[in-house]
C-alpha positions in Angstrom: 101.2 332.7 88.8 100.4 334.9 85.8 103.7 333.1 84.0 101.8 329.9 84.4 98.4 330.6 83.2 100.0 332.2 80.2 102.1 329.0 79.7 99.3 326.5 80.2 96.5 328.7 78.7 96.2 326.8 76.0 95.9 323.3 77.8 92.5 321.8 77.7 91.4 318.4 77.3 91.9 317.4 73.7 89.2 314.7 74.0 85.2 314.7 73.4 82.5 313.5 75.5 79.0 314.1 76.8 78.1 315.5 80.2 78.6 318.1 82.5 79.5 321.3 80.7 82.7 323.3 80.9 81.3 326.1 82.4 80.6 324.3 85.1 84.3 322.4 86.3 85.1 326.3 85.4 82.9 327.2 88.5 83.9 324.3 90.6 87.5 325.1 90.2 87.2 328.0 92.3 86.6 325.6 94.8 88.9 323.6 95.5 90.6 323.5 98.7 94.6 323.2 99.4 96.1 320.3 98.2 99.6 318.4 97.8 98.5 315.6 95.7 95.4 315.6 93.0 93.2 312.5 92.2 90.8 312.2 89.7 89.2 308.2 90.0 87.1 308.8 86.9 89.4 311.2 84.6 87.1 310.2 81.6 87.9 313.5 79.1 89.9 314.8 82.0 87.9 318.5 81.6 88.5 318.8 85.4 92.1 317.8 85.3 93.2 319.9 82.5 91.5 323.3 84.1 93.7 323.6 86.9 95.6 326.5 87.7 98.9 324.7 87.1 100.8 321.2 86.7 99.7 319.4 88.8 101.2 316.9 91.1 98.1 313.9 90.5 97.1 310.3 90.0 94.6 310.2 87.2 92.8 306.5 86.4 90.1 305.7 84.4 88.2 302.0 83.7 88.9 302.5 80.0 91.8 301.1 78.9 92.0 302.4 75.4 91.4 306.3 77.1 94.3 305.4 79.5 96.3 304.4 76.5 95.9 308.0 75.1 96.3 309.9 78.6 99.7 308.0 78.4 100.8 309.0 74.8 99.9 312.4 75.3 101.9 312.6 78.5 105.3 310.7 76.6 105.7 310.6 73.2 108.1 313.0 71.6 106.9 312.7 68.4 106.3 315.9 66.8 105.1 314.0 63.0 101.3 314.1 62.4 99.2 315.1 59.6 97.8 318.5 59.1 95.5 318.1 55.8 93.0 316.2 58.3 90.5 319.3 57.1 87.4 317.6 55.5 85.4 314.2 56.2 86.7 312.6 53.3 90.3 312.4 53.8 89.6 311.9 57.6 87.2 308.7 57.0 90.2 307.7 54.8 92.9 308.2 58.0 90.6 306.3 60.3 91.2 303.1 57.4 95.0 303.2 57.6 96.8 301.3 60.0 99.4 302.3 61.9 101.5 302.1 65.0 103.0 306.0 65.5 101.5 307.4 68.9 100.5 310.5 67.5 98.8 308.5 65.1 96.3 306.7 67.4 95.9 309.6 69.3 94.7 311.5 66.3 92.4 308.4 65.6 91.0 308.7 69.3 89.9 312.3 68.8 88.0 311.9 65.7 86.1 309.1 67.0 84.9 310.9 69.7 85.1 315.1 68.9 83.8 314.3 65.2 81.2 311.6 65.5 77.7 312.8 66.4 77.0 313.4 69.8 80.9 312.2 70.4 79.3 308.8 69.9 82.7 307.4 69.2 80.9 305.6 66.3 79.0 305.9 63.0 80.1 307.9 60.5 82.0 311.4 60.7 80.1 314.4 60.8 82.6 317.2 61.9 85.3 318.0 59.7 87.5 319.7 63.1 91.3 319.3 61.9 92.9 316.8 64.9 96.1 318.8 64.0 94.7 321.7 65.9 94.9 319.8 69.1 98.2 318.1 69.2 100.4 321.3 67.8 100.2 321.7 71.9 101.8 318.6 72.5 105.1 319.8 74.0 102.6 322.0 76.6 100.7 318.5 77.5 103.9 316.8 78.4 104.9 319.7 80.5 101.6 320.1 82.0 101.5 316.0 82.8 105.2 315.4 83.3 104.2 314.8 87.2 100.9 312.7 86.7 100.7 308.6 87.3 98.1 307.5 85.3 96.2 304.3 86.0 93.6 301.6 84.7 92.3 300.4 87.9 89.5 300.1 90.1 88.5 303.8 90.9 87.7 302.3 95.0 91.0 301.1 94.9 92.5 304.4 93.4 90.7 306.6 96.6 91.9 304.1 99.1 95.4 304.0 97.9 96.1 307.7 97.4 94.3 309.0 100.8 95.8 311.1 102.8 95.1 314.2 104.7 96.8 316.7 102.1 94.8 314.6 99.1 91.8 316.6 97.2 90.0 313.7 95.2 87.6 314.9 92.2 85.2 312.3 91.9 82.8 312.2 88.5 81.7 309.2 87.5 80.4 308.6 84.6 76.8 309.1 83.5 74.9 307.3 80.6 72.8 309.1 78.2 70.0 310.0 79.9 69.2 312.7 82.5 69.0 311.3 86.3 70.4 307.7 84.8 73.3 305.7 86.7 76.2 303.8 84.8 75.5 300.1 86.1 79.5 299.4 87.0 79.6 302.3 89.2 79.2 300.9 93.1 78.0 303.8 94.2 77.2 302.5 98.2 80.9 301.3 98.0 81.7 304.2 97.4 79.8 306.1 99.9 81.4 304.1 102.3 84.7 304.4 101.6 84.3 307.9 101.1 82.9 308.0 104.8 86.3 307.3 105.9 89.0 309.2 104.1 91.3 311.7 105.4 91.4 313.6 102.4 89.0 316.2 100.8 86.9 315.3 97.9 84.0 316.5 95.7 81.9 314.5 93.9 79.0 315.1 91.2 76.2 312.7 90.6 72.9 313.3 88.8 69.9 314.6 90.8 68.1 311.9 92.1 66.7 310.1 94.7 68.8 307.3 95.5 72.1 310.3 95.5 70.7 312.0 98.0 70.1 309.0 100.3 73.5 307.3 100.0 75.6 311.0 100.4 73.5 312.2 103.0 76.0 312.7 105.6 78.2 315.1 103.3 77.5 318.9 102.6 75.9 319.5 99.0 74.5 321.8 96.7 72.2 321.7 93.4 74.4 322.2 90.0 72.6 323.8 87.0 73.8 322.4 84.5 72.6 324.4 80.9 71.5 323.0 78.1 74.8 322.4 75.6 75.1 324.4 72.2 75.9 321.9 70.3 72.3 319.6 69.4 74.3 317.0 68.7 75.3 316.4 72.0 72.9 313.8 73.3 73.9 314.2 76.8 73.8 317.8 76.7 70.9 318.7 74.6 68.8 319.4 77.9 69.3 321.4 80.4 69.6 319.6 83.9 70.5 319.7 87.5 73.1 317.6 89.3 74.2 317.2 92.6 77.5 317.9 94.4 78.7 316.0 97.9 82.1 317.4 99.7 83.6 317.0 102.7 84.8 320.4 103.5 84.2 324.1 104.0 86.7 325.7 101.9 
């Protein structure tokens, strides 16, 4: 085991978003029961995903397309060319003009919008001058790490239905707009709750603290997470602390 945390050490998500800190998957990690096969319906920056003790054997999916895109570059392409001068927002706003087709190219373009905009807006204009380079000289440990992950852009229902089984440990996050205690509108969440009602396989999933949570996961064992405020101000999501809420199935 020591072998492997050495090897993958160094694999975290390379992508930038809002929400619940890293700290906190850290925590949650030590929670997680057995498992043969790891599914994450909402991989979004895939914190979760990237944090576990070893390559996992796992079915990520996500609704964004473009995200999915990148998940499947870093995963595959064995190209090893990409830029290194990437170092201040000048020549970086002048990357994000060129055009190109190379994977590691796109992928570089996908981190900037969303690790240097402010509040990883994935708009407006750079802020952060953090050299991409830094992230993808670890590309030959991401294709290890991912060699035995399908990645999907599907329905995340469909996703938990499709993969259940009894030896199945589904992470379930879905995503939350800016806002603490607000609900992303295409999330079903009483779909969910029902389907959720019926699986064979272990899950956990996070929501914000409110009342309408608590009522439709009722039936499942949670807790309160404290989430703390985040240290970078620009992160809109994180610029508060907050508490959320998490459902399982199980008693590790």
């Amino acid at each position: 085991m020591s072998e492997e945390l050495n090897q993958y050490s160094n694999v975290s998500s390379p992508f930038c978003g809002s929400g619940t800190g890293r700290n906190v998957f850290s925590k949650i990690r030590k929670e997680l029961p057995p498992y043969k096969l790891y599914v994450e319906p909402y991989v979004s920056t895939g914190t979760m995903y990237f944090k576990l003790i070893k390559p996992p054997n796992a079915v990520i999916n996500d609704t964004d397309s473009t995200l999915i895109e990148m998940y499947k570059i870093l995963k595959n392409t064995k190209d090893r060319t990409f830029r290194t001068d990437l170092n201040n927002k000048e020549i970086i706003t002048k990357f994000l003009r060129t055009k190109s087709n190379k994977d590691t190219d796109k992928l570089m373009k996908y981190i900037i919008k969303y690790c240097n905009t402010f509040g990883s807006s994935g708009s407006g204009k750079i802020y952060k001058d953090t050299n991409p380079a830094n992230k993808l000289k670890y590309l030959d440990r991401y294709n290890n790490y991912m060699k035995d992950t399908r990645i999907f852009n599907d329905d995340p229902v469909k996703i938990v239905k499709q993969y259940d089984a009894s030896d199945t440990f589904f992470f379930i996050h879905p995503p939350f707009p800016e806002g603490v205690g607000m609900l992303d509108k295409e999330v079903d969440y009483e779909e969910l709750s029902n389907v959720l009602k019926t699986i064979k396989g272990k899950f956990i999933l996070i929501v914000p603290e409110i009342p309408e949570m608590k009522e439709l996961f009722k039936s499942f064992k949670s807790e309160i997470i404290n989430v703390p405020k985040s240290q970078n101000k620009a992160e809109s999501q994180g610029s508060k602390s907050r508490r959320e809420m998490l459902f399982k199935n199980f008693t590790k």
